[in-house]
C-alpha positions as CSV (number, residue, x, y, z in Angstrom):
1,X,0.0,0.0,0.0
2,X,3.0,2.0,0.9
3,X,4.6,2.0,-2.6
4,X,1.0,2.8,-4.3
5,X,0.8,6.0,-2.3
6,X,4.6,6.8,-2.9
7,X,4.0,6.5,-6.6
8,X,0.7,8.0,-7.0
9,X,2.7,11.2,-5.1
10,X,5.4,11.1,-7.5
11,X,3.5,11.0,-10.5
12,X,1.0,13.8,-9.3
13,X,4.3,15.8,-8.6
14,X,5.4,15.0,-12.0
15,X,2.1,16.1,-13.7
16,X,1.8,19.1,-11.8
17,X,5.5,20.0,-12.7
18,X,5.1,19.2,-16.7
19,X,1.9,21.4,-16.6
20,X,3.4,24.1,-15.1
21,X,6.2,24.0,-16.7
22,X,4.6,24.0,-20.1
23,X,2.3,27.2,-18.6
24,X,5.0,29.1,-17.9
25,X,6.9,28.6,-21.3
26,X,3.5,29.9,-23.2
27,X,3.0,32.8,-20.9
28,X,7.2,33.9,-21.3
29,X,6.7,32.5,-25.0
30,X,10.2,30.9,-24.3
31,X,9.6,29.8,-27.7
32,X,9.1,32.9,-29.6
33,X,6.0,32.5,-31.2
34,X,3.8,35.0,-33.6
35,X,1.1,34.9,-31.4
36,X,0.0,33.9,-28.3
37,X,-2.4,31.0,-29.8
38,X,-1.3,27.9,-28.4
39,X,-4.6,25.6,-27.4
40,X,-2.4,23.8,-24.6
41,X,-1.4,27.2,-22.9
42,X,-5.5,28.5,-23.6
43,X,-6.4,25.4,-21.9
44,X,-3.9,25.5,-19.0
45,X,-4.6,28.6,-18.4
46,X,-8.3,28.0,-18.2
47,X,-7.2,25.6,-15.1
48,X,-4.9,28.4,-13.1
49,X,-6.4,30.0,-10.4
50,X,-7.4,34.1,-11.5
51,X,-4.0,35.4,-9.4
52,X,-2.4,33.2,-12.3
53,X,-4.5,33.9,-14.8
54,X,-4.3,37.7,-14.1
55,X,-0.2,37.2,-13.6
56,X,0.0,35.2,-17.4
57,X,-2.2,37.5,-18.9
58,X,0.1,40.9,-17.8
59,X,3.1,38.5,-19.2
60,X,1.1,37.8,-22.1
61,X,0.2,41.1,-22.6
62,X,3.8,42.5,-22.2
63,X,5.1,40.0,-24.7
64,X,2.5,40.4,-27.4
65,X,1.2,44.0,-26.9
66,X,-1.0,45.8,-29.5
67,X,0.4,43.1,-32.3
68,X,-2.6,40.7,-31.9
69,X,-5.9,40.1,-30.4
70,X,-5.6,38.6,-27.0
71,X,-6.0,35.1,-26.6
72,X,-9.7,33.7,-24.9
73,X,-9.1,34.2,-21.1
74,X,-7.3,37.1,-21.6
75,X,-10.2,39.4,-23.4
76,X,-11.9,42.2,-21.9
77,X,-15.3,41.3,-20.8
78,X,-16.6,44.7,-21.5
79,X,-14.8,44.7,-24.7
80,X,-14.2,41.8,-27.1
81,X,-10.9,41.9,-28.4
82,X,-9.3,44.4,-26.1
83,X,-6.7,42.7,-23.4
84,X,-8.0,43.0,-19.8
């Protein structure tokens, strides 16, 4: 029972890192992309909590600017296409 629990930990670690990880490469677009249009990072971010959210959209923001519409998550809710 002991060695279920230790690797049910250790893989929930490992998830939790990989996601984050791949997170935090969208929002700093580590990878230099166009635009900020990746479905995994949409979708992660959809799961952040809104301090997160709110934190990767300012990055997002910063990195992209005025050159493209913001990605969903990140729109004004007042005002489609404008960034929060």
């Amino acid at each position: 029972m002991k060695r279920i629990l230790q690797f049910a930990l250790i893989l929930a670690v490992a998830v939790l890192t990989t996601a984050g990880y791949r997170y935090y490469t969208w929002v700093n677009n580590s990878a230099g992309a166009a635009d900020p249009f990746d479905e995994v990072g949409i979708d992660l971010h959809q799961m952040m909590p809104s301090f997160v959210q709110d934190w990767g959209c300012a990055k997002l923001q910063a990195n992209f600017g005025t050159k493209t519409l913001p990605p969903y998550g990140c729109q004004s809710p007042t005002e489609p296409g404008k960034w929060k």
